[in-house]
N, C-alpha and C positions, 0 to 999 in steps of 0.2 A: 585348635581345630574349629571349623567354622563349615555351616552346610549354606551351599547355594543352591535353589532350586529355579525351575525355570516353569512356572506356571501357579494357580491358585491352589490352598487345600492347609492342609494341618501335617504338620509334621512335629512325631511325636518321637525322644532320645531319651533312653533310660539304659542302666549298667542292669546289666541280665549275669546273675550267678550261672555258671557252667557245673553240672553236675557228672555230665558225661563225660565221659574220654572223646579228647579232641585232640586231633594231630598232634598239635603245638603245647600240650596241656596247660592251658591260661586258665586262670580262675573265673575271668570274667570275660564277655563278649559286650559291644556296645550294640545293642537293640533300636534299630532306626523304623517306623511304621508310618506311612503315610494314606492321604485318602485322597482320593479321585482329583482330578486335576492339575497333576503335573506327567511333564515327559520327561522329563531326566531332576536329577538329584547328583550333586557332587557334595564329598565331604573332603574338604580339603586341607593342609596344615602348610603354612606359609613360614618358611624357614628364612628369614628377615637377615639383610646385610651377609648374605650367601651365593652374590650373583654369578662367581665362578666353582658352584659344588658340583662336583662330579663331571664338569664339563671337561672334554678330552680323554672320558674315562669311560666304563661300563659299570651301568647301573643296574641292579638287579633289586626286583620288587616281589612282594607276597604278601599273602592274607591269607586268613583261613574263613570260611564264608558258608553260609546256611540260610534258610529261610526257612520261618514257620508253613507256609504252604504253594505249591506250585516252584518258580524258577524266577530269577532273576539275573540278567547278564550284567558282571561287573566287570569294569575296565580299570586300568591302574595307570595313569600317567605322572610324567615326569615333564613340568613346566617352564623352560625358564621365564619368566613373569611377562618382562618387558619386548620380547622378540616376536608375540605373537604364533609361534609355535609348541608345539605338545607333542613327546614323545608317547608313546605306547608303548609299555614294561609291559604290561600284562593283562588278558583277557583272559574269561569263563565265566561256568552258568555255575548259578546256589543256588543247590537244591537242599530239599530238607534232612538232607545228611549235609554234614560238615564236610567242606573239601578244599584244598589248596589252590588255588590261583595266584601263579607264577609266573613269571620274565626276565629275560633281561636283553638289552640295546645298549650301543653305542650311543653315546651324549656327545652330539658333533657341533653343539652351537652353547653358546654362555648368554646369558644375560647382561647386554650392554651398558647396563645403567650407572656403572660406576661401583661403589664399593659397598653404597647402598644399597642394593639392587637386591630383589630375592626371588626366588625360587620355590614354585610350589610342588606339592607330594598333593594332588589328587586322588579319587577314589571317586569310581562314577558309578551312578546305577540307573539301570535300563530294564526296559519291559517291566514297567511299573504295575502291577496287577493291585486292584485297588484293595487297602484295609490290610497288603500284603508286608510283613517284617523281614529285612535282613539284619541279623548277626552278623559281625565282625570283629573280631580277633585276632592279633597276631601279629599288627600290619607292619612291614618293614621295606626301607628303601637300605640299600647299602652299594657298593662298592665293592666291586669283579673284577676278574681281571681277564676276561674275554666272554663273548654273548652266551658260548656255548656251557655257561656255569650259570646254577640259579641257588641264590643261597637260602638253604634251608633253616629254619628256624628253631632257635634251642634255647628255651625258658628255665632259667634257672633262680633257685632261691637265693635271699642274697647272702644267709651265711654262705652256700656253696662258691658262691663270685669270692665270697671273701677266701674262702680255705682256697682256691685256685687259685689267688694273688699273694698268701701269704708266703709261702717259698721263698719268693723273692724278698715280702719287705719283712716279713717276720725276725731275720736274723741280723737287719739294720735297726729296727727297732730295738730288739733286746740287748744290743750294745750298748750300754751307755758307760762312758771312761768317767771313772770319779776324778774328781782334780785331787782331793786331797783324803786321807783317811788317817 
């Protein structure tokens, strides 16, 4: 993840423990705070040698999003790098309650660049009110299977991942054929 900003000031990123119940029940939120002099802020995660991800497909994006005080409008795009253009998965305002910000689009263009080529997962933020913090939590891009679906988000522990996987490999595991006795 990497933040681009587009003006002067201090920008300050720190992991903020979650105490409250929050949608998506995460333990942590990444706490972004900045100070006077910029107009937009993107935090964005460059998914490298992925120039055809999710192109010809439906992409569905979400966050769970808060501010210490006042509102913030956040945007969620979907980049392929070298085309020049930027889808919009999702908008909304974070306010100082936690709330979901959701989308999903059609991905009608790829990244021409060959095999190298990548593809970014944006997160923008606007109406920058100065010394103001947004939280963030949650974020996910995925894969739909038409606009009119936005997938929801489900944090799970990872024994739990584990005991939902073992079904299947648990009973391959515990086979083992002796050669000889």
């Amino acid at each position: 993840w990497t933040i681009n900003a587009v003006g002067n000031g201090t920008i300050t990123v720190e992991q903020k423990s979650l105490v409250a119940s929050v949608t998506s029940d995460p333990s942590y939120a990444l706490a972004i705070t900045w100070t006077t002099g910029f107009t937009e802020l993107r935090l964005n995660q460059i998914l490298t040698n992925s120039p055809h991800l999710l192109y010809g497909n439906t992409a569905s994006a979400s966050l769970v999003a808060a501010t210490n005080s006042g509102e913030a409008i956040v945007r969620v795009f979907y980049i392929p790098s070298d085309t020049g253009l930027e889808f919009l998965l999702a908008t909304g305002v974070a306010t100082t309650s936690y709330n979901t910000i959701s989308g999903s689009r059609d991905i009608t263009t790829a990244n021409t660049d060959g095999a190298s080529g990548n593809v970014t997962f944006s997160i923008q933020i606007d109406s920058l009110d100065t010394g103001n913090t947004l939280n963030i939590t949650s974020a996910q891009l995925v894969r739909v299977s038409n606009s009119t679906i936005v997938a929801s988000y489900i944090q799970q522990t990872v024994q739990q991942e584990l005991n939902g996987i073992m079904w299947f490999y648990e009973p391959q595991l515990a086979f083992k054929p002796i050669p000889s006795y």
